[in-house]
Structures are given as structure tokens and as C-alpha cells.
C-alpha positions in Angstrom: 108.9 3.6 85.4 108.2 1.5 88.3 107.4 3.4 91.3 108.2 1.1 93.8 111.9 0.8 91.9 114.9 2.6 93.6 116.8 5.1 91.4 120.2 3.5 92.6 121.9 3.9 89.5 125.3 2.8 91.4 125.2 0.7 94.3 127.3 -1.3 96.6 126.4 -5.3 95.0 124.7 -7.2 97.7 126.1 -10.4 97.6 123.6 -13.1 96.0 123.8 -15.9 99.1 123.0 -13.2 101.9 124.1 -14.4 105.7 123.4 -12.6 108.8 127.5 -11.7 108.7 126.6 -9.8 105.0 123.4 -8.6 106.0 125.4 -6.4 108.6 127.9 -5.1 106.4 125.7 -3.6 104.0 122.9 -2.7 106.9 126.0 -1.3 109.1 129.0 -0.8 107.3 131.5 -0.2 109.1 134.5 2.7 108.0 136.7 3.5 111.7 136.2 7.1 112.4 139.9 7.8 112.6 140.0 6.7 108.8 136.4 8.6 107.3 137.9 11.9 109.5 141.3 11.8 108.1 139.8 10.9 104.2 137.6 14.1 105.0 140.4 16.2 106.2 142.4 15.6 103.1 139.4 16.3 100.9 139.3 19.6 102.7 142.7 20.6 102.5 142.8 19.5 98.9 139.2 21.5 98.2 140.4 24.7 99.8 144.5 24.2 98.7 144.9 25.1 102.4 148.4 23.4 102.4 149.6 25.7 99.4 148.0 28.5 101.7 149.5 28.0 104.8 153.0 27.2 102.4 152.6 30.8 101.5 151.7 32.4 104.3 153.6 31.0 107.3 156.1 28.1 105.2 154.5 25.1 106.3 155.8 22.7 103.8 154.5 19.4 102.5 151.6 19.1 104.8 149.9 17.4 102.5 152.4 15.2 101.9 152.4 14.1 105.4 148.2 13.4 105.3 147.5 12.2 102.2 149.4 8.5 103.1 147.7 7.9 106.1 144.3 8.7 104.9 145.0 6.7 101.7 146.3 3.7 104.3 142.5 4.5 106.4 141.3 3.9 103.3 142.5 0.8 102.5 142.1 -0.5 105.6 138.6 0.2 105.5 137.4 -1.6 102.5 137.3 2.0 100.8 138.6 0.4 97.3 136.1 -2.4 97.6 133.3 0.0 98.1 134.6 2.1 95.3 135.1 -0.9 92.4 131.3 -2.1 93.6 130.1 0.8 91.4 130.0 0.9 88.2 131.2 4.6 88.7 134.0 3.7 90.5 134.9 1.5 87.7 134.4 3.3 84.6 137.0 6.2 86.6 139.6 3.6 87.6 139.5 2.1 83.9 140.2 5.6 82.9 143.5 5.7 85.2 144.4 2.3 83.7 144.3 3.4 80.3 146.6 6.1 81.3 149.1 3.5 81.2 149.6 2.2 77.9 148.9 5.7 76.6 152.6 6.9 78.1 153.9 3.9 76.0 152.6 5.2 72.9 153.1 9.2 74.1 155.1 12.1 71.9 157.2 12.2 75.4 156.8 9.2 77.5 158.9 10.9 80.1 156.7 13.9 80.5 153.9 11.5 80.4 155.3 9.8 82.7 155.7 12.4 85.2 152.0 13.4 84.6 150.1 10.0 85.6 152.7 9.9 88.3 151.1 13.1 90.2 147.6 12.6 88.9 147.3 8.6 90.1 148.9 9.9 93.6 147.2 13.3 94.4 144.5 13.7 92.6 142.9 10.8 91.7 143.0 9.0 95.4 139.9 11.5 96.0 137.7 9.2 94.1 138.4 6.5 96.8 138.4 9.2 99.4 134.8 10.1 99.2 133.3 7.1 97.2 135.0 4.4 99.6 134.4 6.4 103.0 131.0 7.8 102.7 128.1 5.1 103.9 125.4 6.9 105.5 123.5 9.9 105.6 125.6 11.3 108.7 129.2 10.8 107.5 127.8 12.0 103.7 126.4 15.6 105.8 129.6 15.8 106.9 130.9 15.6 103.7 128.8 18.8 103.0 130.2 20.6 105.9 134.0 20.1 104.9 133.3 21.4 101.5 131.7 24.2 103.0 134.5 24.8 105.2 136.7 24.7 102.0 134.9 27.2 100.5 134.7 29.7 103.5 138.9 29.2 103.4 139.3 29.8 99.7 137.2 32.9 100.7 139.5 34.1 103.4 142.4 33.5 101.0 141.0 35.6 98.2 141.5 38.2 100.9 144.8 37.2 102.2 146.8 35.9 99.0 144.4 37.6 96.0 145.5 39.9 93.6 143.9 41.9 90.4 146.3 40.9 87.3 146.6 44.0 85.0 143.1 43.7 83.3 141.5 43.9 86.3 140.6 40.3 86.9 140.7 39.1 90.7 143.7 35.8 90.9 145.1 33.7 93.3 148.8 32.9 94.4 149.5 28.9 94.5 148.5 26.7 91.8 145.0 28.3 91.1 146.6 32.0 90.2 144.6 31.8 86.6 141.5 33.7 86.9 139.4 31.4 85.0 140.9 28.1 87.2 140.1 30.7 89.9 136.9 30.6 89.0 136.1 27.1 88.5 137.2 26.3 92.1 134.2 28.8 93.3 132.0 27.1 91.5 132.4 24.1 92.8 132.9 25.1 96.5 130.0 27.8 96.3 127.0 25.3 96.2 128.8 23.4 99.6 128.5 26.4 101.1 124.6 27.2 100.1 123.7 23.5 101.1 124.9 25.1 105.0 123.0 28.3 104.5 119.7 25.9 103.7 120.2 23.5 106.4 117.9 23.7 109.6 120.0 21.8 111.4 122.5 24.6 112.1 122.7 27.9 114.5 121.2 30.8 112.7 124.1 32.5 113.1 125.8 30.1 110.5 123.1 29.8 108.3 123.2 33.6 108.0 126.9 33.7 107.9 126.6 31.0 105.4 124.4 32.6 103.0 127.2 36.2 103.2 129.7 33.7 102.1 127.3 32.9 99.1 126.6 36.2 98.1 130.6 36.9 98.1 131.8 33.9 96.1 129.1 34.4 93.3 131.2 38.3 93.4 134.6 36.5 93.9 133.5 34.4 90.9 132.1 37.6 88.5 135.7 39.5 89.5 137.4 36.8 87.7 136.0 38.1 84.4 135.6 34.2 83.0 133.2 34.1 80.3 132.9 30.3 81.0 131.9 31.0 84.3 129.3 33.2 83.5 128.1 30.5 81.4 127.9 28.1 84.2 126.8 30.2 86.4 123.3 30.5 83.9 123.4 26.8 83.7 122.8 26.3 87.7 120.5 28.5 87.7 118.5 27.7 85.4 118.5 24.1 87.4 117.6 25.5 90.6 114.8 27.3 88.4 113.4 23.6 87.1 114.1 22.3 90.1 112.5 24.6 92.9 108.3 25.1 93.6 106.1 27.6 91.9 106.5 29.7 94.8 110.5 29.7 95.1 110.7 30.2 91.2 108.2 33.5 91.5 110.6 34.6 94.5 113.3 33.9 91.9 111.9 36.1 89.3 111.4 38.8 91.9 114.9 38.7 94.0 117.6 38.4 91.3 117.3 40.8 88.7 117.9 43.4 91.4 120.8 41.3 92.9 122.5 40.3 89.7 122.6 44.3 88.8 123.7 44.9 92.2 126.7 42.4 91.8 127.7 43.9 88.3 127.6 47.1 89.3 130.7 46.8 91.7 132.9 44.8 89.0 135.7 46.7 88.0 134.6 48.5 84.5 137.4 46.5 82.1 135.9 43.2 84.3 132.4 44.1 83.1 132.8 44.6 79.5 135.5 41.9 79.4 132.4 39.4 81.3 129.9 40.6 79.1 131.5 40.9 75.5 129.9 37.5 74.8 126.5 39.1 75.0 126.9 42.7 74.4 128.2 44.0 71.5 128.3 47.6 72.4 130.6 46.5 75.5 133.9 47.5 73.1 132.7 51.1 73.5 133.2 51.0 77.6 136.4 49.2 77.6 138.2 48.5 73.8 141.2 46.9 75.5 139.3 43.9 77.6 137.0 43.2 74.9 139.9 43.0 72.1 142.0 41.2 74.9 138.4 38.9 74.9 137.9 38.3 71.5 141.8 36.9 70.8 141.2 34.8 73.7 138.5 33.3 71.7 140.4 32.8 68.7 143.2 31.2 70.2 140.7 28.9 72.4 139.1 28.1 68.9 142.6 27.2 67.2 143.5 24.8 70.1 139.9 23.1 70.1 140.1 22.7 66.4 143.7 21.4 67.0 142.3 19.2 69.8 139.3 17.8 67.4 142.6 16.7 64.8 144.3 14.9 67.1 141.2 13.1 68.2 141.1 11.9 65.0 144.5 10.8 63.8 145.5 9.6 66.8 141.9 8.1 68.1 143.6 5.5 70.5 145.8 6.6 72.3 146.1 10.3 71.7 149.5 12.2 71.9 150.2 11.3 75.3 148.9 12.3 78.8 150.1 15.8 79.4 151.7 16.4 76.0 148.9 18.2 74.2 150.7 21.9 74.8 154.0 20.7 73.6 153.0 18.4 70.5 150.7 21.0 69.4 153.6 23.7 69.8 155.6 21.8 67.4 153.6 20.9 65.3 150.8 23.2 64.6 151.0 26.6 62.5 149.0 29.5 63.8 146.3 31.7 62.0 149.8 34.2 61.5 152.2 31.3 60.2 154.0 30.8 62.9 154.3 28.0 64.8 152.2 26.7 67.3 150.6 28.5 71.0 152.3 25.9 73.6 148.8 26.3 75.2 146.3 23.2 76.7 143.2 22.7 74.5 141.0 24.6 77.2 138.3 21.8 76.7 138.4 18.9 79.6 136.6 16.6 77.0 138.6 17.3 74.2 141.6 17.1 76.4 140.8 13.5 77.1 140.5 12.2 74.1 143.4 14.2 72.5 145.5 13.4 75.1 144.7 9.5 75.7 142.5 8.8 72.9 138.7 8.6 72.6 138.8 5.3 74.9 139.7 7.9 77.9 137.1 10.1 76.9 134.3 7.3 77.1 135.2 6.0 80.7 135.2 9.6 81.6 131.9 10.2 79.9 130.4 7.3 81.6 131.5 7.9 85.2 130.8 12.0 84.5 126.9 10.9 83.1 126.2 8.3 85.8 126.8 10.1 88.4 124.7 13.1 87.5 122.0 10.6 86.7 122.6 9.2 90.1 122.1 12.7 91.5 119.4 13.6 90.1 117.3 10.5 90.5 118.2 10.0 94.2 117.4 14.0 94.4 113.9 13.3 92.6 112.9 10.1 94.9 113.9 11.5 98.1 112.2 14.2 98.4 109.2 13.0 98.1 109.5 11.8 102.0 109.8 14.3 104.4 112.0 11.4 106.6 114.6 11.7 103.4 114.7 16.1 102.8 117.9 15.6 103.8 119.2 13.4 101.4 117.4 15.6 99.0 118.7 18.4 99.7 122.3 17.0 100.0 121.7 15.5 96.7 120.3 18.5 95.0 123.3 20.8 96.0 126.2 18.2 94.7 124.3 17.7 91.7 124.5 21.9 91.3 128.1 22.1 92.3 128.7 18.8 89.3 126.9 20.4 87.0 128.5 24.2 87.4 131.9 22.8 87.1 131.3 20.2 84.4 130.0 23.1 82.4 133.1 25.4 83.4 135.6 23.1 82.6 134.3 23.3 78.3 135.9 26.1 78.8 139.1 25.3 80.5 141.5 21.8 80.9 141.6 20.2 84.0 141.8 16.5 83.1 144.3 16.8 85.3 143.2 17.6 88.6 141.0 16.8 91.4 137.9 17.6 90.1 136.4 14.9 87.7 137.5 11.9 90.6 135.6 14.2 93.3 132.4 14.1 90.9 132.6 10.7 90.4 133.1 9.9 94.0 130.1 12.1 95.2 128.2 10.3 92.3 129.4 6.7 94.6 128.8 7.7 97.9 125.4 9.7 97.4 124.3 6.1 95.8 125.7 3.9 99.2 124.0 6.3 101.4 120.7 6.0 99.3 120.8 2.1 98.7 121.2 1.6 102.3 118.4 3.9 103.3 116.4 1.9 101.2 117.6 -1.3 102.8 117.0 -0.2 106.3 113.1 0.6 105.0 112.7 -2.7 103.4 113.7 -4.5 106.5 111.9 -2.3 108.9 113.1 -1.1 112.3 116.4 -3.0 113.5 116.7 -4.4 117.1 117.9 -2.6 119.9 121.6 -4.9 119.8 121.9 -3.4 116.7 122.1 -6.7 114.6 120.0 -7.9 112.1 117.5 -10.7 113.0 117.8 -13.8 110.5 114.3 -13.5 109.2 114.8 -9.7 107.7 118.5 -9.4 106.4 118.8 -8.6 102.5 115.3 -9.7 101.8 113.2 -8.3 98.9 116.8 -6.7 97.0 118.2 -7.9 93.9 122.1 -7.9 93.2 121.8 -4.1 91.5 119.8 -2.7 95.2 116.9 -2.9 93.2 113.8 -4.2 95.4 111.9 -7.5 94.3 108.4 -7.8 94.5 108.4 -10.7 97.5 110.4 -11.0 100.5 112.7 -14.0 99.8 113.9 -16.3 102.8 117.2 -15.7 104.4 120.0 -18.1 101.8 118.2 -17.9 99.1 119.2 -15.6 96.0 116.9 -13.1 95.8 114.3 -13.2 92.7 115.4 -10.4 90.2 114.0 -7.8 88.3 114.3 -6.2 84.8 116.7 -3.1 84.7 115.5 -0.2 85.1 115.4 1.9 82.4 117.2 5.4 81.8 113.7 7.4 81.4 111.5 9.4 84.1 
């Protein structure tokens, strides 16, 4: 691969016929700070499920309600959607949403379908334009960082305020997120926000060390959950930050964690422990019988429904059996292992969700958005960091890519099609993408005057349509010369 090509995998199209007036968009977007800072207050709030928190705890109803609008207007107002549907990201996601449509038409129960798009077009799926469409240089994407680590350090505080141990011995939550394995997922996404603050320089001591506690309790918040899907993501970051990290950090690896990890285990409650390790142990059944037989029909039943979920796929490959309706079309009409009818449970695979739900269509936009942005991530992550004037990027880059990856792998295990989670991904795959193309165009065009505009000689020269750089510096008006596509290898 082309050194000198820029791993921008989805970037903001630079308009062919570039005038000073375009240069200083891309150069300078502009987003009003009222807008980015309420589209970043709502991500927190909707991170953290502070509103359903402080609905608990004190009755304050329907703050979200009362957010969400005006950040969505901020968002609009700002060119948020524009920015979001000049990705190819943002595209595949909001052809997912589309699809969603015709599928209630064609649904088991198009009024329950109905009702499910209905909530997931108007609070979950916004967050795709939230962060995508708001987030446009390094500083507003840092702060990005921070409010997902300030999410995380609430859902922390709240596993001391509103958690619970159900009667295995599994730490919940009240709210929406009381399963232990949904529970779970949420720390895994939050937890590597919160390690990205413990790494950066740029904050007191104080926080970094604080920072870092918060870590160490949210990888225990996450073990007490029992989730054997966690677990399993939980070895799939890190054995990322073990490829990804110097010689020197992976032999500090090797040397810190063992003792750690055994730590950590040590203080789970005894059922928690052999119902966490039953995958891997088989003598666990002799410290606890009841949480490993509890495990091993929670793996028969997950097997039923993915089998189930597979079946659907098939007959119905287009449209599925409606958004929302897997539980209820596969209660009346599945038969159990016993002969009796059907669980009334979700398939407990996203992916299979998807496609069972809204046809294999669904699944491939979601593929798509899900691949390119992890791409994006780790290409950006790769490039950057080999200038010490862009660690930052890297770093920020390299911890979104961990907290993807860990929930992508959690969510095999569970169904979440239809929350928040997949249109944050696919949004931090957008806006880490903005704020690397226009790094890159600020480099190509050197240092910018002291007004702040872009002379006429320098703006958009040198980049193709895709933000890919072209091997001569073409004059101001004229289309600049393109390039081959970069191919998907390293």
C-alpha cells in the first residue's frame, strides 16, 4: 500500500470544483458550540442512562425527553445529517433504518413492529447523527472521550446506588439495564472511555489515578455480572491491546495481569465464579452444581433460539418476521427440545437478530457500517501514530476501536439490535474519519494565515473526491487529478 495514501476509509466528499467558500468548510467546519455541547450531553445521558437514574432516585421524569429535541434540532441546524450521509458509514446505517420500513409492512405484527421502529428511529438511532454529524476536529472528538468517560464513572456510582445481586449471585441494575448480561455489555463499552482518561497526559494526576480506580472497578463490576459472553470479550480486547502495544508494554502485560486477574476472581462471589468459568472449567460443577446447571440450560436455550434465528433467516430471507417480533413469532410457533411450545425469548445474537428480524438485507447494511468503521479505526490508529504531532488521535483511536470491538463481540451473545449501541459504533467510525481527513488537509495545505481563512493558492489542493491525496498540487477550480482506490490490505 501506498504510503503517502491516507487510510480515510470514510470521509466527508470534498466537493470536485473547490472555491475559497468550500475550502473553509472542510478546512473549518463550522458546528455552534451550543449544538456539539447539547449533542454531547445527550450522548452522555443516554451512555450512563442518567435520566432513568435520576427517575429512580429523586423522580425526575422525561429529562430526556426534554434534551433529546433540541440537540436533534442543533443537529440539524448544523449540517450534522449532511456530514453524516457524506460517509459511506453513515449511509450503509441509515439504509438500515430505511429498510425497517417496508419490513413492518411485511411483519407477523405490524403494530408491534410498528411501535418498535417508532422508539428505535427516535431515541436510539439519532446517536448516529449525534456523534458522526457533530464531531469535526480533534478537540470536540477529545471531548467526546471525556463524556464517555463521565458516563462510565456514573454507571459506576449507580452500581452502588441502584445495584442489586439477583438470587445467583450476579450483580444487576434497576432501569432498563437490570439483566446482568445487558449489565455487562454497557461496561464494556464505557470501560475503555474511561482508560483513554487514565492514559491521557493532558489531565491532573489526580484524575488520571482516579481514572485508572474506576478501571480496575468496572473490569470487577463486569466479572460480578457472571456473563460468559463478557468474559469472552473481555479476552478479545485484550488480546488487541496485546497486538497492539510495544515489546516492552506486552512483557509488562505478561508480568502484571496474571496476579491481577487472580486478584479480581478471588473476590467474585463463589456461585459467580463457577457460573463465569463453567465454559472453561469442567470441574467448576463441584464448587457450585446450581450456577453451573443454571449455566449449562442457559446454553441450551441460547442454542434453540440461534438455531430458530438461523430458520427464519432462511425462509423468510427478505424481510424477516418483523422488527421486534422474533420473541413472539418464535413463541408461537416453535416447539421446544421438551414439546412444548416455544421460549418467548430474543435470539441473544445481534446478527442473527438482524437478519431474522428484517431479513438478510438489514443484516448486510449493518455488516457494512459495523466493518467499515472498525477498519476505519484501526487504519487511522495505525497511521497516526507514527507522528508524535497525531498520539492523540492515536490514542483516541485506539481506545474506541477497543470499546467497538468489546461490545461487538458481547452482543454474539446477547440482542440489542435495538438500542443505542450499533449507531454509536458507526458514528465514532464517522467522526474519527472527519477529524483524521481534515488533519490531513490542514498538512497538505501547510500552516493557515493568521485571519484564519484559506489563501486562494492552497485550498483543497492535492485531494481527490474520497480525501485521498493526489500526487501534484492542482490549481485552485480545477478538479483535482484522482487516484486508484485504495485497497483493503496492510
Amino acid at each position: 500500500m501506498n504510503t503517502h495514501s491516507i487510510p480515510q476509509l470514510a470521509p466527508m466528499a470534498a466537493p470536485a470544483q473547490a472555491t475559497p467558500g468550500a475550502a473553509r468548510r472542510y478546512l473549518q467546519p463550522s458546528v455552534p458550540k451550543f449544538a456539539f455541547f447539547l449533542a454531547m450531553l445527550v450522548t452522555m445521558m443516554r451512555f450512563s442512562y442518567l435520566h432513568e437514574a435520576l427517575d429512580l432516585l429523586v423522580g425526575l421524569h422525561y429529562m430526556m425527553l426534554a434534551v433529546m429535541p433540541l440537540a436533534l434540532l442543533g443537529m440539524f441546524v448544523s449540517g450534522g445529517l449532511q456530514r453524516t450521509l457524506a460517509s459511506p458509514i453513515g449511509v450503509a446505517f441509515l439504509g438500515y433504518v430505511v429498510w425497517l420500513l417496508p419490513c413492518i409492512v411485511f411483519s407477523s405484527w405490524q403494530g408491534g413492529s410498528f411501535a418498535y421502529v417508532k422508539d428505535y428511529t427516535i431515541y436510539h438511532a439519532p446517536f448516529l447523527l449525534l456523534i458522526g454529524g457533530m464531531i469535526t476536529n480533534r478537540k470536540e472528538l477529545r471531548l467526546f472521550m471525556y463524556a464517555g468517560a463521565i458516563a462510565a464513572c456514573i454507571v459506576l456510582v449507580d452500581t452502588r446506588l441502584l445495584g442489586a445481586v439477583d438470587s445467583g449471585g450476579r450483580a444487576t441494575m434497576g432501569g432498563s439495564i437490570g439483566n446482568s448480561n445487558d449489565f455487562a455489555a454497557l461496561l464494556l463499552f464505557l470501560v475503555p472511555f474511561l482508560a483513554y482518561a487514565a492514559c491521557d497526559k493532558k489531565l491532573m494526576t489526580v484524575l488520571r489515578i482516579g481514572a485508572w480506580g474506576g478501571v480496575g472497578y468496572g473490569i470487577y463490576a463486569i466479572l460480578s455480572t457472571g456473563s460468559r459472553g463478557a468474559l469472552i470479550s473481555m479476552m478479545a480486547m485484550g488480546f488487541l491491546i496485546f497486538l497492539r502495544v510495544s515489546m516492552i508494554q506486552k512483557l509488562l502485560v505478561l508480568l502484571i495481569f496474571p496476579p491481577v486477574a487472580f486478584g479480581v476472581l478471588s473476590l467474585l462471589a463463589p456461585s459467580t465464579f463457577a457460573r463465569i468459568t463453567s465454559t472453561f472449567n469442567s470441574g467448576a460443577a463441584a464448587k457450585d452444581a446450581a450456577a453451573v446447571a443454571e449455566a449449562e440450560a442457559s446454553t441450551a436455550v441460547r442454542r434453540y433460539l440461534l438455531q430458530r434465528s438461523l430458520e427464519f433467516t432462511v425462509t423468510k430471507p427478505l424481510f424477516g418476521v418483523g422488527p421486534g417480533q422474533f420473541a413472539s413469532y418464535e413463541g408461537g410457533t416453535g416447539k421446544f427440545v421438551s414439546g412444548s411450545r416455544g421460549v418467548y425469548n430474543q435470539t441473544h445474537n445481534t446478527l442473527t437478530q438482524f437478519s431474522s428480524e428484517a431479513g438478510i438485507p438489514a443484516l448486510l447494511f449493518i455488516l457494512f457500517s459495523m466493518g467499515t468503521s472498525i477498519i476505519t479505526m484501526n487504519r487511522i490508529y495505525a497511521y497516526a501514530k507514527r507522528s508524535p504531532e497525531n498520539a492523540d488521535i492515536a490514542s483516541m483511536a485506539f481506545f474506541l476501536m477497543l470499546s467497538a470491538a468489546g461490545l461487538l463481540v458481547a452482543t454474539q451473545f446477547l440482542s440489542m439490535a435495538q438500542l443505542f449501541y450499533y449507531p454509536s459504533i458507526a458514528g465514532m467510525g464517522i467522526a474519527l474519519g472527519s477529524v483524521w481527513r481534515q488533519v490531513q488537509i490542514q498538512k497538505a495545505n501547510g500552516p493557515q494565515p493568521t485571519s484564519g481563512q484559506p489563501t486562494p493558492g492552497q485550498a483543497m489542493q492535492g485531494w481527490s473526491m474520497m480525501g485521498q491525496p493526489t500526487k501534484g498540487r492542482a490549481p485552485l477550480g480545477r478538479p483535482a487529478p484522482q487516484e486508484p482506490r485504495v485497497k483493503f490490505t496492510r
